[in-house]
C-alpha positions as CSV (number, residue, x, y, z in Angstrom):
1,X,-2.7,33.7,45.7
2,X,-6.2,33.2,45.1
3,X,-6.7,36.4,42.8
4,X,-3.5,34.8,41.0
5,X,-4.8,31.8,40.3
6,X,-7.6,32.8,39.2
7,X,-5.7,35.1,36.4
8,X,-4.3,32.2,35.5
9,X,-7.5,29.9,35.2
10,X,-8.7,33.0,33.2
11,X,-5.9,33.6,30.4
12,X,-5.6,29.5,30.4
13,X,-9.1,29.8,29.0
14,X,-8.6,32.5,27.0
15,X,-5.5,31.1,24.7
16,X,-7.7,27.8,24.5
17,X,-10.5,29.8,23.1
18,X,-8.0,31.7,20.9
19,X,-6.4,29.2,19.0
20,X,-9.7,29.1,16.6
21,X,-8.1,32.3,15.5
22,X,-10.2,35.6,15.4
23,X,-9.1,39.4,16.2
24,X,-11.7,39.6,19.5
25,X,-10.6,36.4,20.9
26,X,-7.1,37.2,20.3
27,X,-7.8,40.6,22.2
28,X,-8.9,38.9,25.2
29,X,-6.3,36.9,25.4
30,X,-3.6,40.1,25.0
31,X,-5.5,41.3,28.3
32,X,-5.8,38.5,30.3
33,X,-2.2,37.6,29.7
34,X,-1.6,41.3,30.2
35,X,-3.7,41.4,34.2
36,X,-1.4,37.9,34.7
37,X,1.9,39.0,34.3
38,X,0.6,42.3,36.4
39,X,-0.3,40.4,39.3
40,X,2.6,38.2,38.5
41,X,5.0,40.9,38.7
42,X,3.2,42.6,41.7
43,X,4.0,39.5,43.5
44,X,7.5,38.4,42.8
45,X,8.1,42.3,43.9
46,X,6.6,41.4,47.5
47,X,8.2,38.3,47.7
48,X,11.4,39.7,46.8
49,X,11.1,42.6,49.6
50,X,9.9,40.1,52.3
51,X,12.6,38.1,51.4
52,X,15.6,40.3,52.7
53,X,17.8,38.6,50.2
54,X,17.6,36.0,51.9
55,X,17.9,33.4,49.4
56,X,16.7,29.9,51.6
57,X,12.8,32.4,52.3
58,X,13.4,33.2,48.2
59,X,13.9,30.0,46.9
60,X,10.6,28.5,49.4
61,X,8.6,30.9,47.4
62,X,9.0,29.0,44.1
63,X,10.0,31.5,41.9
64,X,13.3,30.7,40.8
65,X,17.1,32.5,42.1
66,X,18.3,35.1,39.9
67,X,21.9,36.7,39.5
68,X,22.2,39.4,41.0
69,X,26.2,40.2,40.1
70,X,26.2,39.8,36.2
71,X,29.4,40.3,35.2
72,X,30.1,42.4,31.9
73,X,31.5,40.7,28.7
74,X,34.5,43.4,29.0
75,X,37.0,43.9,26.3
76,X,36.8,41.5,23.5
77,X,39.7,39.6,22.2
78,X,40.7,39.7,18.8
79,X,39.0,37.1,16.4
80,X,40.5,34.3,15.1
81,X,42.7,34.5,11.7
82,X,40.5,34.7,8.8
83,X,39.8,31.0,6.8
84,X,40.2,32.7,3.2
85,X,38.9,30.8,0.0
86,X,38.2,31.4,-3.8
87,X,35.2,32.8,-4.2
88,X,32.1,32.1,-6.5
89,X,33.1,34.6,-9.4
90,X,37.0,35.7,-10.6
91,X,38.3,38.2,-8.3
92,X,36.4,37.1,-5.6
93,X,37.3,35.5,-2.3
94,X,35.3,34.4,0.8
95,X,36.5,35.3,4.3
96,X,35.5,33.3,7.8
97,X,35.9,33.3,11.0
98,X,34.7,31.8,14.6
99,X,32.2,34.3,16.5
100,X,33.4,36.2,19.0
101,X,31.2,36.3,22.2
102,X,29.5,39.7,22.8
103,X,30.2,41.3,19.6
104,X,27.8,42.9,17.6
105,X,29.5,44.2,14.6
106,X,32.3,43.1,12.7
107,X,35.0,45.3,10.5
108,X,37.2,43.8,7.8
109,X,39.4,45.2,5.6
110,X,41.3,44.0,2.3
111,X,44.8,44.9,1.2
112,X,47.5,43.8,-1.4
113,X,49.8,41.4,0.3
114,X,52.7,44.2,-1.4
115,X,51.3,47.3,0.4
116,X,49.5,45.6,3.8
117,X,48.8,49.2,5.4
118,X,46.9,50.7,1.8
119,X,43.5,49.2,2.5
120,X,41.4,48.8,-0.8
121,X,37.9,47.5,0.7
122,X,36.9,48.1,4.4
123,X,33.4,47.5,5.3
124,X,31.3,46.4,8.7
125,X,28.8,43.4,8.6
126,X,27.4,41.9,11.6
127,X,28.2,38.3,11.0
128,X,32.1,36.7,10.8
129,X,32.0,36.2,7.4
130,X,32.2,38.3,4.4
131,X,32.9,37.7,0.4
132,X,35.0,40.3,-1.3
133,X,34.6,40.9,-5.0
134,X,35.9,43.3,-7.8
135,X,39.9,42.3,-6.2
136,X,42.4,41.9,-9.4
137,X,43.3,38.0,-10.1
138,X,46.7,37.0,-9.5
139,X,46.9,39.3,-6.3
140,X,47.4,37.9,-3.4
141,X,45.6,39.8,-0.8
142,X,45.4,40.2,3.7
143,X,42.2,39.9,5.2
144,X,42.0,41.2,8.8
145,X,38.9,42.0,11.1
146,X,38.1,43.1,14.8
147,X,34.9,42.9,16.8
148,X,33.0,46.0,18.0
149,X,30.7,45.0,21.2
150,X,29.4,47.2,24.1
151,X,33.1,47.9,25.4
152,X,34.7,48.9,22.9
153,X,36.4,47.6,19.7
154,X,38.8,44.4,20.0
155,X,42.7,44.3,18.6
156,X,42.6,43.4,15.0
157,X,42.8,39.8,14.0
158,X,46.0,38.0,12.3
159,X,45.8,38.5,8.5
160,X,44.8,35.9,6.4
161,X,46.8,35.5,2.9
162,X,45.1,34.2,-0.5
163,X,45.9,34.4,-4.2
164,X,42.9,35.5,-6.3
165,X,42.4,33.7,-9.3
């Protein structure tokens, strides 16, 4: 614990003496940090193995519990009906929806209300919202999206239904 602490003492020093700036006493720093979270690691790793999972030896330690059965996001669930609006410019219209946890990408795509399977914009963003430009005024058009995260790809959402002016 001693050798620890002294680490500590060290890099403590050494990101006081680097907030004057300057390349070599922002090295130091790097290292010093870099030998504390070594020895910081090295120990957790000890007291882990002495512990025998033991959680009431693990907690006495101080270093805090961690999970050890994280569960997986699993399959997502379809997002939320698109909140369609005008858009900025004439043949324009802005899409929205709520986030869906664990997702990562997003695909949308655009059809005439008439023909709701002949998709004439489809694109991926990685936020839940989207504008859509260059759609003919006086159509009224479906918006629908999924969610792609690390299992797979969710059901697509409810269409959402605006007239473009």
């Amino acid at each position: 614990m001693a050798v620890v602490k002294t680490a500590l003492d060290e890099f403590t020093a050494a990101l006081s003496d680097a907030a004057d700036g300057g390349v070599e006493k922002t090295a130091i720093k790097n290292a010093k940090r870099a030998n504390l979270v070594s020895l910081l690691r090295q120990l957790s790793s000890y007291v882990f193995a002495t512990s025998d999972e033991d959680m009431t030896k693990l907690l006495s330690s101080g270093f805090p519990a961690q999970k050890t059965n994280r569960s997986p996001i699993g399959p997502l669930p379809a997002p939320g009906t698109p909140f369609l609006s005008q858009g900025a410019v004439t043949g324009s219209l802005d899409a929205s929806t709520s986030p869906v946890a664990g997702s990562y990408i997003y695909n949308w795509r655009v059809a005439l209300a008439s023909a709701p399977t002949v998709y004439v914009k489809q694109v991926q963003t990685t936020g839940a919202s989207k504008t859509f430009d260059g759609l003919t005024p006086g159509q009224i058009y479906n918006v629908q999206l999924n969610a792609v995260g690390t299992a797979g790809t969710s059901d697509w959402s409810n269409a959402g239904e605006l007239m473009v002016v």
